[in-house]
C-alpha positions, -999 to +999 in steps of 0.1 A: -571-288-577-584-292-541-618-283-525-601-248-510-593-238-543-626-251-560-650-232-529-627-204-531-639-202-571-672-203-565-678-179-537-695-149-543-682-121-518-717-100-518-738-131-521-720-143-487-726-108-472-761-107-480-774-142-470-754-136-438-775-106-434-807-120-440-799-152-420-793-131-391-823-115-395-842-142-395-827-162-368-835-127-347-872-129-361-877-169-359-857-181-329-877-214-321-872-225-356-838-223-370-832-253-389-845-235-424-818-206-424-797-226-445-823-232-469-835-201-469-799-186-472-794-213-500-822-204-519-816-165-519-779-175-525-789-186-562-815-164-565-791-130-558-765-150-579-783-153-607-793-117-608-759-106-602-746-127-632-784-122-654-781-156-664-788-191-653-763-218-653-754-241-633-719-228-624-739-201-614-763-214-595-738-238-575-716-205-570-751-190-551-757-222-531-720-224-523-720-187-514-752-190-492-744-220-478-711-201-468-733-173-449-741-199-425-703-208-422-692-176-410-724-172-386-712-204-370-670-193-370-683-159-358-702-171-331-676-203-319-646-195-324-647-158-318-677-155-293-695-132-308-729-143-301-734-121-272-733-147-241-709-154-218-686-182-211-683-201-184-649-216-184-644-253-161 
């Protein structure tokens, strides 16, 4: 088993969606200090995990981190690859 398939376990679709959510909010709300959105999207990641399963394990709570560290993931391919961030390009 390789890491794809093992991340690709432990994702959590609306765990993703929401810490995505909430990162964005917060990087909207807190734009001079931006290095804690992945611990804040880590944190809610096991915490909405946890909820969703109702109980605490730890292949749950990896599954949250890995979800919400995820969240940050497709911020940053969002905003790179497909330039959606909103500013413009300046090719060379």
């Amino acid at each position: 088993m390789d890491i794809s398939e093992i991340i690709k376990e432990l994702m959590i679709p609306i765990v993703v969606v929401g810490c995505f959510v909430v990162g964005y909010i917060v990087k909207k709300f807190m734009p001079n200090d931006n290095k804690w959105i992945p611990l804040i999207v880590t944190v809610l990641g096991v915490a909405l995990a946890c909820w969703i399963e109702m109980k605490i394990t730890p292949e749950v709570v990896v599954a949250g981190a890995v979800s919400g560290l995820a969240s940050t993931g497709v911020h940053q391919f969002a905003k790179e690859v497909l330039g959606l961030d909103g500013t413009k390009r300046v090719e060379k």
